[in-house]
DSSP file (Angstrom, degrees, kcal/mol; ACC not computed):
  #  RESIDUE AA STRUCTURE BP1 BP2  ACC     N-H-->O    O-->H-N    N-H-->O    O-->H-N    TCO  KAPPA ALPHA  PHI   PSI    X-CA   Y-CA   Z-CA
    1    1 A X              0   0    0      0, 0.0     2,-0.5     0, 0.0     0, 0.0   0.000 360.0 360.0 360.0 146.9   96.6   52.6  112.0
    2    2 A X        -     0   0    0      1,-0.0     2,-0.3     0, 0.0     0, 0.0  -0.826 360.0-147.3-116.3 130.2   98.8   54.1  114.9
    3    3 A X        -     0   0    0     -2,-0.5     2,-0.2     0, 0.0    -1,-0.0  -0.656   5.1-149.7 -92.4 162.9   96.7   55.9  117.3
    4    4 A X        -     0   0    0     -2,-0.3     2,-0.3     2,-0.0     0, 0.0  -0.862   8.5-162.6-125.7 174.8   98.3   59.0  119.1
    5    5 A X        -     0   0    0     -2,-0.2     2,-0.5     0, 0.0     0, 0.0  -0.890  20.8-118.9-146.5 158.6   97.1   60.0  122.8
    6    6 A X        -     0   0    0     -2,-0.3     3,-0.1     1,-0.1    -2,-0.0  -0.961  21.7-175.4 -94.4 122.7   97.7   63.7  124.5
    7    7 A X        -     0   0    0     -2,-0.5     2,-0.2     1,-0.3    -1,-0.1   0.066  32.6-132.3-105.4  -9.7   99.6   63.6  127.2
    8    8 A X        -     0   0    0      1,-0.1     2,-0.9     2,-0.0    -1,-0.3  -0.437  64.5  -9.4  81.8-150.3   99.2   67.1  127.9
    9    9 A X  S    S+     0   0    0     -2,-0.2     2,-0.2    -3,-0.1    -1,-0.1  -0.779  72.6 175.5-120.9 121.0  102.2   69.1  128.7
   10   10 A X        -     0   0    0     -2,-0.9     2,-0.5     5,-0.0     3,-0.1  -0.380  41.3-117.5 -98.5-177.0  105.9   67.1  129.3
   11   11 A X     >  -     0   0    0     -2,-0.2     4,-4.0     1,-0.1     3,-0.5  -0.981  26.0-164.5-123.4 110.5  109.1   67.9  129.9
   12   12 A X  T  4 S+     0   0    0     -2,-0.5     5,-0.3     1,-0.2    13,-0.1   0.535  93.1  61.0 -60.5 -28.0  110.9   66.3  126.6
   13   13 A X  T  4 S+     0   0    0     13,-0.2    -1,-0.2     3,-0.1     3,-0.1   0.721 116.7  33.9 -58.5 -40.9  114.2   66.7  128.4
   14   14 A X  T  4 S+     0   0    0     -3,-0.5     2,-0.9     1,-0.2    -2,-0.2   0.847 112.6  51.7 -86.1 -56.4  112.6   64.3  130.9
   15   15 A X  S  < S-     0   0    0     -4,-4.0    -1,-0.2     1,-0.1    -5,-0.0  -0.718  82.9-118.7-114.2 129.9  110.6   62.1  129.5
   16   16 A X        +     0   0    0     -2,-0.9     2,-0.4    -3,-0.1    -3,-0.1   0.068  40.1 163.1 -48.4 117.2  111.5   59.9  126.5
   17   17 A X        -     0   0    0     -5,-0.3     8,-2.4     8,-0.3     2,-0.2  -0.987  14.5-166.1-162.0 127.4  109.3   60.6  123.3
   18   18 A X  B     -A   24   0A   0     -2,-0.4     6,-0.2     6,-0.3     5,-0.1  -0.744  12.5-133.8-146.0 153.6  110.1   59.5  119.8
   19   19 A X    >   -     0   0    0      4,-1.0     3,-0.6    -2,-0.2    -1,-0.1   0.097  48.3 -76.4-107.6-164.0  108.8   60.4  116.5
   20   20 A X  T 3  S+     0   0    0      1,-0.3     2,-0.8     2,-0.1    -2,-0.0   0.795 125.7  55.7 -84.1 -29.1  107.9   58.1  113.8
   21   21 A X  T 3  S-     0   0    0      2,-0.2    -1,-0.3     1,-0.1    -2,-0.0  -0.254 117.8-104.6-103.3  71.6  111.3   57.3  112.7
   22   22 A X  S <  S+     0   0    0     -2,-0.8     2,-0.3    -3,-0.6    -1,-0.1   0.365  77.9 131.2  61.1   4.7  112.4   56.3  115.9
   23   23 A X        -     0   0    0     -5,-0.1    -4,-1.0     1,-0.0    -2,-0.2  -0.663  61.2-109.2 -78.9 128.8  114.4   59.4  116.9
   24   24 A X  B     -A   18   0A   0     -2,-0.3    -6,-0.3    -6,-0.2     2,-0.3  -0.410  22.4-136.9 -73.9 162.6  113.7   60.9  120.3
   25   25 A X        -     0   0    0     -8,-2.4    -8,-0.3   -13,-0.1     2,-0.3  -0.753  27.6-179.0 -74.4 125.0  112.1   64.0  120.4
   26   26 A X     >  -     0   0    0     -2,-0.3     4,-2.2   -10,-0.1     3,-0.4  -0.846  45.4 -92.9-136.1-174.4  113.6   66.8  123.1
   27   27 A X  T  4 S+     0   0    0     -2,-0.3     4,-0.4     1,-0.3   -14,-0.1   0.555 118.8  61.0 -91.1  -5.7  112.6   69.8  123.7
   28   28 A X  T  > S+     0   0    0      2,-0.2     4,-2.0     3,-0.1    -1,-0.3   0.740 108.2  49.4 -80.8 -28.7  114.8   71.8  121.4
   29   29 A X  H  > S+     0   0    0     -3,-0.4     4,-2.5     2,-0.2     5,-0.3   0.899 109.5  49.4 -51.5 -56.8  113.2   69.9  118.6
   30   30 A X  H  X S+     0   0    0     -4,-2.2     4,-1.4     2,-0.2    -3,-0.2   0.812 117.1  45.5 -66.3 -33.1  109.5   70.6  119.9
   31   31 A X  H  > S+     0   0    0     -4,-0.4     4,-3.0    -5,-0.2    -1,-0.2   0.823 112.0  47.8 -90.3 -34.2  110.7   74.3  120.1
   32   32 A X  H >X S+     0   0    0     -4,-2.0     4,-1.3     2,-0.2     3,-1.2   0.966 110.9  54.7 -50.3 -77.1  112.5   74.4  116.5
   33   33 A X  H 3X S+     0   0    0     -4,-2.5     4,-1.0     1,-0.2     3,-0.4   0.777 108.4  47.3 -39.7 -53.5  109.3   72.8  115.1
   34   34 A X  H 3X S+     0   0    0     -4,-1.4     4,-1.9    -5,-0.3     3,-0.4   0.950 113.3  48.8 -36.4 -53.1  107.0   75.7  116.7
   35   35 A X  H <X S+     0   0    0     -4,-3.0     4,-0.8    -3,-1.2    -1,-0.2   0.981 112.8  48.0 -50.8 -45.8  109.2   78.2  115.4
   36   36 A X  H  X S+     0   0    0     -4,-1.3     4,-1.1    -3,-0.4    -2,-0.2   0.666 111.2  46.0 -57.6 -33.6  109.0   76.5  112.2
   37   37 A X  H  < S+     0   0    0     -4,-1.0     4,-0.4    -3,-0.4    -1,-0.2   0.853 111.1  59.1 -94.6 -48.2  105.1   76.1  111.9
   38   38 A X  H  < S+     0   0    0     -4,-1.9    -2,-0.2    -5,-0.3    -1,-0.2   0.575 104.7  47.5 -40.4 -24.8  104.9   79.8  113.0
   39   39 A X  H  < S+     0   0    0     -4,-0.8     3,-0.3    -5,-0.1    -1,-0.2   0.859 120.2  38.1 -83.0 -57.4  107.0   81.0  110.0
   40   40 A X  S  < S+     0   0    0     -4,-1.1    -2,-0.2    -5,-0.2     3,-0.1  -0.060  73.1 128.0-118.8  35.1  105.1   79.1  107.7
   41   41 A X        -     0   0    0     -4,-0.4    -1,-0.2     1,-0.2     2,-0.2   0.688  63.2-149.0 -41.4 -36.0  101.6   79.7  109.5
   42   42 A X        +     0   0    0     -3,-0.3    -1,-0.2    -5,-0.2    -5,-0.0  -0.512  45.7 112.3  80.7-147.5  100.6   80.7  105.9
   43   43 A X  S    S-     0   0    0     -2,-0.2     2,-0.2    -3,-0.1    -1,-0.1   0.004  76.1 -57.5  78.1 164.1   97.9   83.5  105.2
   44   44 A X        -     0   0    0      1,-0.1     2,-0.6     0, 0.0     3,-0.1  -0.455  59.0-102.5 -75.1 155.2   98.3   86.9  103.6
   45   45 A X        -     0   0    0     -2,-0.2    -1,-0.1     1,-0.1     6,-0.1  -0.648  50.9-101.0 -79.2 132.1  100.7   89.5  105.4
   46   46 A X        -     0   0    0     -2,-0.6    -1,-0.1     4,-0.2     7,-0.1   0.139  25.7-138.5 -25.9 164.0   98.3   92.1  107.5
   47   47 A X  S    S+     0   0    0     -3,-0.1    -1,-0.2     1,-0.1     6,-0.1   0.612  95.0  71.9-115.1 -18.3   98.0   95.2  105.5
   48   48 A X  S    S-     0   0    0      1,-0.2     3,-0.1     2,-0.1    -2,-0.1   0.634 103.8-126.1 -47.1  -2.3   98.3   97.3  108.5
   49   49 A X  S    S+     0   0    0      1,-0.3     2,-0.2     3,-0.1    -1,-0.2   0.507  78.9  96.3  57.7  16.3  101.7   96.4  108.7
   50   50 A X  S    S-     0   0    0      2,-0.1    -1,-0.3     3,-0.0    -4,-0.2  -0.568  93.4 -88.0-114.8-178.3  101.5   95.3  112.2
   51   51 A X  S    S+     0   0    0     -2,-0.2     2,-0.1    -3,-0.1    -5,-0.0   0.319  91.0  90.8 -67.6   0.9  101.0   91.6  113.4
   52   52 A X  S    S-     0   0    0      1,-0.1    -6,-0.2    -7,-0.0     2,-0.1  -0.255  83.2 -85.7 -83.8 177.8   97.0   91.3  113.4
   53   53 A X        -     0   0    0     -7,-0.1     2,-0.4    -2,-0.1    -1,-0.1  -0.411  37.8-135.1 -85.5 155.0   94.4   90.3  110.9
   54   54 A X        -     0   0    0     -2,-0.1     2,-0.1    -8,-0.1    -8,-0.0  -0.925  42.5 -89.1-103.0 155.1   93.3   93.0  108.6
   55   55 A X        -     0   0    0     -2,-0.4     2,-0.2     1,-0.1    -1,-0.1  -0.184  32.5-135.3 -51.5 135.3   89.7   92.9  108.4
   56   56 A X        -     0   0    0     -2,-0.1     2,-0.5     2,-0.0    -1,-0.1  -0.627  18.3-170.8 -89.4 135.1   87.7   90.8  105.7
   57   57 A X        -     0   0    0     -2,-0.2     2,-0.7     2,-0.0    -1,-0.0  -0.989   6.5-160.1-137.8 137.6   84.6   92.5  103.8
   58   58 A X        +     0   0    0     -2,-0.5     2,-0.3     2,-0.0    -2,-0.0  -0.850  17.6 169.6-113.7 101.5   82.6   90.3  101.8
   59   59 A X        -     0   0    0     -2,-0.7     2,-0.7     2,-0.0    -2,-0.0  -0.821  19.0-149.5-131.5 151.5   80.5   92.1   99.1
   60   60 A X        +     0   0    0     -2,-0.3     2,-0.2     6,-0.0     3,-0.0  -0.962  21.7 167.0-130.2 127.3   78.2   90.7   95.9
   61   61 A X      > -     0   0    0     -2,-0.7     5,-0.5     1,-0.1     4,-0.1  -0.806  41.7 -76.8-157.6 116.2   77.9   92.5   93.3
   62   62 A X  T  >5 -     0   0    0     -2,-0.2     4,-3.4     1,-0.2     3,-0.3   0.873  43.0-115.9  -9.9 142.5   76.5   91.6   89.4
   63   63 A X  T  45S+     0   0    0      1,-0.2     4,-0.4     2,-0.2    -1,-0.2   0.430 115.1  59.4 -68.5  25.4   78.8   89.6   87.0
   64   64 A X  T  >5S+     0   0    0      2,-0.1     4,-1.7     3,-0.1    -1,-0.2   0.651 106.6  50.9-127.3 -33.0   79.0   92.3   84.6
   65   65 A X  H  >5S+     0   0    0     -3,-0.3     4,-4.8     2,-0.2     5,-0.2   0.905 108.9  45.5 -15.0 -80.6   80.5   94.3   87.4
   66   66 A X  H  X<S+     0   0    0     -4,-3.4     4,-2.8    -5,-0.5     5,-0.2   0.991 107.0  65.7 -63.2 -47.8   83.0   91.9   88.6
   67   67 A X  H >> S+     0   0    0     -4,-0.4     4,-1.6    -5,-0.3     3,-1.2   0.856 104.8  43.9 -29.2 -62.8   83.9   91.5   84.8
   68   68 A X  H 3X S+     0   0    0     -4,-1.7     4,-2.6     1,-0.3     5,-0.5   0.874 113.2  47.8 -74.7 -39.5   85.0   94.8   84.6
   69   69 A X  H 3X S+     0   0    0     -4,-4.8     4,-1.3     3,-0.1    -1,-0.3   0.838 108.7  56.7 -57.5 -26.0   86.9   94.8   87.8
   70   70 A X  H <X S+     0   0    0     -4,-2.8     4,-1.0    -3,-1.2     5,-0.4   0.995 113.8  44.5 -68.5 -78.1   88.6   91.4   86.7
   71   71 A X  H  X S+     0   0    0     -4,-1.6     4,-2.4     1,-0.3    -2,-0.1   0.704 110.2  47.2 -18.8 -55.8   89.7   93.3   83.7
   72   72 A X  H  X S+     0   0    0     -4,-2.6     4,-2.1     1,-0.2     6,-0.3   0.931 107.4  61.1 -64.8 -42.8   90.8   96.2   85.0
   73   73 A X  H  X>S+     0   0    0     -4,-1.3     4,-1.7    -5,-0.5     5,-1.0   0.919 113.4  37.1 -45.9 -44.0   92.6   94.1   87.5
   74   74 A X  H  <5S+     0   0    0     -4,-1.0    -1,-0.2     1,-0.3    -2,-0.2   0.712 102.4  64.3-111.3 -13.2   94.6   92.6   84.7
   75   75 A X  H  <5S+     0   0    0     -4,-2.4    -1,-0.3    -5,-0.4    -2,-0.2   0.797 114.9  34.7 -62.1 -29.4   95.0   95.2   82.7
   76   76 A X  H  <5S-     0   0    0     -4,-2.1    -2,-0.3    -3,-0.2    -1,-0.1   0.700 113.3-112.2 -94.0 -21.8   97.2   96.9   85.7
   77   77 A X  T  <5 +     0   0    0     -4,-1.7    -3,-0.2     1,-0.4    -4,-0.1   0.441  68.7 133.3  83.0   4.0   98.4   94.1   86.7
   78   78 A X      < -     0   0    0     -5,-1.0    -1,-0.4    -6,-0.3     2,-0.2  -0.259  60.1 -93.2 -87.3-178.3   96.9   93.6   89.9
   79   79 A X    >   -     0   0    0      1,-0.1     3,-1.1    -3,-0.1     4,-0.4  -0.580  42.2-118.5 -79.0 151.1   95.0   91.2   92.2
   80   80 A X  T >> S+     0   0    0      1,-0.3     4,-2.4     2,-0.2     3,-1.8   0.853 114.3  60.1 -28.6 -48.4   91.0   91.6   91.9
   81   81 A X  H 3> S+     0   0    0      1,-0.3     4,-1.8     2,-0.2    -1,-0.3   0.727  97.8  49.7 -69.1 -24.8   91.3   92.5   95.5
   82   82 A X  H <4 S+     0   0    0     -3,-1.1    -1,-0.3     2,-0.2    -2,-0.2   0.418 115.9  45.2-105.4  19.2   93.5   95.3   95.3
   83   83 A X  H <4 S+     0   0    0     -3,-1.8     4,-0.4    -4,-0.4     3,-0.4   0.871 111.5  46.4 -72.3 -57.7   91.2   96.8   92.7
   84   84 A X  H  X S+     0   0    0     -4,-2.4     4,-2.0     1,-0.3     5,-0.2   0.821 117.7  46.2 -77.8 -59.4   88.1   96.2   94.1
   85   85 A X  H  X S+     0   0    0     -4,-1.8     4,-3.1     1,-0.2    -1,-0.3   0.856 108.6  63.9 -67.9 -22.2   90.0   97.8   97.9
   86   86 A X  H >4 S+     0   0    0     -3,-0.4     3,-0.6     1,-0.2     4,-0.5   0.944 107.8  36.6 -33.2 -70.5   91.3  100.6   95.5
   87   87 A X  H 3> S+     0   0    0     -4,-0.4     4,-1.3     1,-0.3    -2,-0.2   0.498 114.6  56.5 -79.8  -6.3   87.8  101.7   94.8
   88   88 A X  H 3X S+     0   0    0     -4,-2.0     4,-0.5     2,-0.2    -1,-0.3   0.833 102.2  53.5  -6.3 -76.9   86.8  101.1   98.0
   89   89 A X  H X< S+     0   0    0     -4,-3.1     3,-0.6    -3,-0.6     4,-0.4   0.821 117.0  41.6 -50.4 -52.2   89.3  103.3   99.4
   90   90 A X  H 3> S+     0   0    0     -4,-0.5     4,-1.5     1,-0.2     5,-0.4   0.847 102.7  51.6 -20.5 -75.0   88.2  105.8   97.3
   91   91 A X  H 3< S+     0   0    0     -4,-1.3    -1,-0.2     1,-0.2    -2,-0.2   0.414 116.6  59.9 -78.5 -13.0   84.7  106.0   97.0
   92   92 A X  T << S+     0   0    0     -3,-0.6    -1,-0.2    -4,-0.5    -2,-0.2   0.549 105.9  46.7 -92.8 -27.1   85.5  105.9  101.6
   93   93 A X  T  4 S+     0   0    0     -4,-0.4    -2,-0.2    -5,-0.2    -3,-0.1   0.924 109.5  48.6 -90.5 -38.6   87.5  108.8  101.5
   94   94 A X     <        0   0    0     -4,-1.5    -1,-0.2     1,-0.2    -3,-0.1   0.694 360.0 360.0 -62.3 -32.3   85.0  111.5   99.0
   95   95 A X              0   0    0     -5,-0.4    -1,-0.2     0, 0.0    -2,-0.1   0.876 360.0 360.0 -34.6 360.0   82.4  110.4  101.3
């Protein structure tokens, strides 16, 4: 089993640091890959449209319920979640 150790922060230009298939590593590599992990960070896109998280609400409510929101959902063709935020949204707005 190959152990790995942190080393903290180098300079990749300086010091000589090699991957598993033997190829050095430099610091344009180390900077691609960041970009790279950063693209594909995963997650849903915000719905604010900005670069934050949008908030999570976490709610329980009877299976007979959710049936009928699972339905509707696929009767429109939506996700569960964007029924369920529809009436949400709603039900927020009469208040």
């Amino acid at each position: 089993m190959t152990t790995y150790t942190d080393a903290g922060d180098i300079d990749l230009d300086e010091v000589v640091v090699t991957g598993k298939d033997g190829q050095r590593i430099t610091e344009a590599d180390a900077d691609a890959a960041a970009a790279e992990f950063e693209k594909a960070r995963g997650g849903r896109p915000s719905l604010t449209g900005a670069a934050g998280s949008t908030p999570a609400l976490a709610v329980r409510v009877d299976p007979e319920v959710r049936d009928l929101l699972l339905a509707r959902a696929e009767r429109e063709g939506k996700t569960l979640s964007a029924v369920a935020r529809e009436a949400l949204e709603a039900y927020a707005r009469t208040a």
